[in-house]
C-alpha positions in Angstrom: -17.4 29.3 27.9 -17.7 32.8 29.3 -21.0 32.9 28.5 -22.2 30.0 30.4 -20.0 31.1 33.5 -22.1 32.0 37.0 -20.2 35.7 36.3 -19.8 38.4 33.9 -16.9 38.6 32.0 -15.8 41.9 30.9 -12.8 42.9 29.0 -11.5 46.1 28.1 -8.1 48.6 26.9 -5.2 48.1 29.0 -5.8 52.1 30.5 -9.3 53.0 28.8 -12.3 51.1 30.7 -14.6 52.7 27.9 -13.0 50.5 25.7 -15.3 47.8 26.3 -13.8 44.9 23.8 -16.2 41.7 25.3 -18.5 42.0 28.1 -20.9 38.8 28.9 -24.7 38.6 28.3 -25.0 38.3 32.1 -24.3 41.8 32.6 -28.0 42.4 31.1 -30.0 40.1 33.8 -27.7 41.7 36.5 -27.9 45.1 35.9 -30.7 46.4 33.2 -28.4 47.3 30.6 -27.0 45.3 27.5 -23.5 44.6 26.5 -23.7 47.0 24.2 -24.4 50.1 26.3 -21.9 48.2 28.7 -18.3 50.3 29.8 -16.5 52.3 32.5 -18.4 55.5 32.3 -21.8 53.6 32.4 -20.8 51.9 35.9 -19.0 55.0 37.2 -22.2 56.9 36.6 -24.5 54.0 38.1 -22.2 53.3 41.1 -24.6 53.7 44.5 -23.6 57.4 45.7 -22.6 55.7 49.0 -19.7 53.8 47.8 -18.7 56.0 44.5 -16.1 57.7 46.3 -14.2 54.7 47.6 -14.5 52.3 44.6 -13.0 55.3 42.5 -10.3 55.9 45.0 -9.7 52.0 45.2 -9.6 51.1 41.8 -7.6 54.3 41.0 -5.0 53.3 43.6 -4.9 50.3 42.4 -3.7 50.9 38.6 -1.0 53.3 39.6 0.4 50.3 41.6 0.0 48.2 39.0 -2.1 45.6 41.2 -5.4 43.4 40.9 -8.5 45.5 42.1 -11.0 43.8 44.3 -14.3 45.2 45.7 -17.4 45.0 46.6 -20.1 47.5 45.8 -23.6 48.5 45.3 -24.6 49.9 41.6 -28.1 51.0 40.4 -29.4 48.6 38.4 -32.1 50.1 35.1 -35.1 49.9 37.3 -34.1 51.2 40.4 -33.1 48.4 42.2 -30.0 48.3 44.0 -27.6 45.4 43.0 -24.3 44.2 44.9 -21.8 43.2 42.6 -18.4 41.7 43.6 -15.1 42.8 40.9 -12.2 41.0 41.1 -10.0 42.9 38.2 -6.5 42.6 36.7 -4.3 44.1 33.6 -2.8 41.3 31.2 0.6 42.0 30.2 2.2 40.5 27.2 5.3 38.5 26.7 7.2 41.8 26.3 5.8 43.2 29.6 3.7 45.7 28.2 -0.2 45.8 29.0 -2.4 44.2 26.2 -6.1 44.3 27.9 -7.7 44.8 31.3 -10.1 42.0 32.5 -12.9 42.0 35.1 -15.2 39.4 36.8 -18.5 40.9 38.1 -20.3 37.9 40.5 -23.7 39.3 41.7 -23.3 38.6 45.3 -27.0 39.8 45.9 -28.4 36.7 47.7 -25.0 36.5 49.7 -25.6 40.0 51.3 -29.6 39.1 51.8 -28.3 36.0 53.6 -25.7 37.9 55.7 -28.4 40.4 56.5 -30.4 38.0 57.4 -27.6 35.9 59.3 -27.1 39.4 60.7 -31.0 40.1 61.6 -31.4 36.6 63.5 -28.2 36.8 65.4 -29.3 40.2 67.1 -32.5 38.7 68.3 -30.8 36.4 69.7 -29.1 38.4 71.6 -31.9 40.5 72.0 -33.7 37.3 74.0 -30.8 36.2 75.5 -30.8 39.8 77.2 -34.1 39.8 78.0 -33.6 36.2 79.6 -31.2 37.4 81.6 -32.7 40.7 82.6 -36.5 39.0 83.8 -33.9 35.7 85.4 -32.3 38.9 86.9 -35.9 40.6 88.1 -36.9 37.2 89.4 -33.5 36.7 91.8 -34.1 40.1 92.9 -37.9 39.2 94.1 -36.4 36.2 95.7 -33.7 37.9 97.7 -36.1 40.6 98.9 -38.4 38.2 99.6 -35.7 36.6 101.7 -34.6 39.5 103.7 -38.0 40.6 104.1 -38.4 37.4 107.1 -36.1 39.4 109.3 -37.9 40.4 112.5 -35.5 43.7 112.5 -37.4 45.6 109.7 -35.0 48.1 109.2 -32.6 45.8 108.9 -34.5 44.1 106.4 -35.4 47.7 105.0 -31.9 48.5 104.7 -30.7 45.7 103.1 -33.7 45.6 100.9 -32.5 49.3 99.5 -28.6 47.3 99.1 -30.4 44.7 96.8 -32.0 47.2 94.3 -29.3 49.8 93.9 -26.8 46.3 93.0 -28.4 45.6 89.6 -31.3 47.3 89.3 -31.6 50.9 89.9 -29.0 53.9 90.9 -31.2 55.0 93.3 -33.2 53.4 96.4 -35.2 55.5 98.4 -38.0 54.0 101.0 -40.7 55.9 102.8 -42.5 55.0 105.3 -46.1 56.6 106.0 -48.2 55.9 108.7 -51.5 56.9 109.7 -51.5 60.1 111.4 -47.8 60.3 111.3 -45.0 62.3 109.4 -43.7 60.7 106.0 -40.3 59.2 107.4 -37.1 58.2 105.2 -36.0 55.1 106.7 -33.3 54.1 103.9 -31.1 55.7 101.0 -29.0 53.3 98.9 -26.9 54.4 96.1 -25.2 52.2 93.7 -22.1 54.2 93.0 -21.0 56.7 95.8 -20.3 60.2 94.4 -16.8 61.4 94.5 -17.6 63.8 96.8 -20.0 63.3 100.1 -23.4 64.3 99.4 -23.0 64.4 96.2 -26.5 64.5 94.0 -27.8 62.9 97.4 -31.5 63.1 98.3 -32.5 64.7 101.7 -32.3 62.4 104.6 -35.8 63.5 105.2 -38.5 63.2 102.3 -39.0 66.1 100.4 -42.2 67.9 99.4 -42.6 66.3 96.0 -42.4 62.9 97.8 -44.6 64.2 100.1 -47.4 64.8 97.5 -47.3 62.0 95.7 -47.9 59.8 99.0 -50.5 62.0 100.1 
């Protein structure tokens, strides 16, 4: 029966895990190794470094209370290859109370980790386009609205409230020039999305500087 079972049956001392008594042919195609090589000290040693720690700690919390262990963790299997590997484990007692033998199910839950990775994978690029949806819908409503204040006949009006627009979900900053033939560079708008705590603040100079100058010359 336990050989035909989709899970490795493994049964051992009461309080000695090396004292493998029955262990399922599974464990071979899961792991590398045969039922013969098959005890405690061989999965402690093959335990992924990652999860060592806790699986010790869990399992040893677990028989000084006297309670079923469960866990899942990641062991090294004979080539290399990491394997996940669920372990539900419990002592059986006697009719007198006292402990007889300590039985384990391993379930190689694998393909149910690539599938949640996978699960995993898709659902953050989903999110990922959703996002980018939202950010290019965002870009578009932005063109639209400039577009829109740019039919005022004030222009610095239109200026102004073009600076609003871009510092309200776009950028932190909105600075616009304006250079004319002949003329002096002149700052005709400053928007900030978040007003410092104090005035002037990290504020750009009402009048454009000389690296602003450059650039437009």
């Amino acid at each position: 029966l336990t050989d035909g079972l989709p899970l490795i049956t493994w049964v051992y001392g009461a309080k000695d895990r090396n004292e493998t008594r029955l262990v399922g042919p599974q464990i071979e195609a899961a792991v590398g190794y045969s039922p013969e090589q098959w005890d405690g000290e061989l999965l402690e040693r093959i335990l992924h470094p990652d999860d060592r720690d806790r699986v010790l700690g869990e399992f040893a919390s677990a028989a000084e209370q006297g309670v079923p262990f469960e866990s899942e963790y990641r062991v090294l299997g004979r080539n290399g290859e990491v394997v996940w590997l669920r372990e539900h484990a419990r002592i059986v007692s006697g009719a007198d109370g006292e402990p007889r033998f300590g039985q384990s199910f391993l379930i190689d839950i694998g393909e149910l980790k690539r599938i949640e990775d996978e699960k995993d994978s898709l659902l953050a690029g989903q999110r990922a386009a959703v996002s980018e949806t939202g950010e290019r819908q965002g870009r578009l409503d932005l063109l639209r609205e400039v577009a829109d204040a740019a039919t005022s006949a004030d222009y610095r009006a239109a200026i102004e409230r073009v600076a609003e627009l871009v510092v309200r979900n776009f950028g932190d900053w909105c600075l616009i020039d304006l250079a004319e033939e002949g003329s002096p560079l002149k700052r005709l708008a400053v928007a900030r999305a978040e007003p410092g705590s104090k005035k002037g603040e990290g504020a750009p100079q009402q009048d454009p500087d000389e690296a602003v100058r450059s650039v437009v010359a």
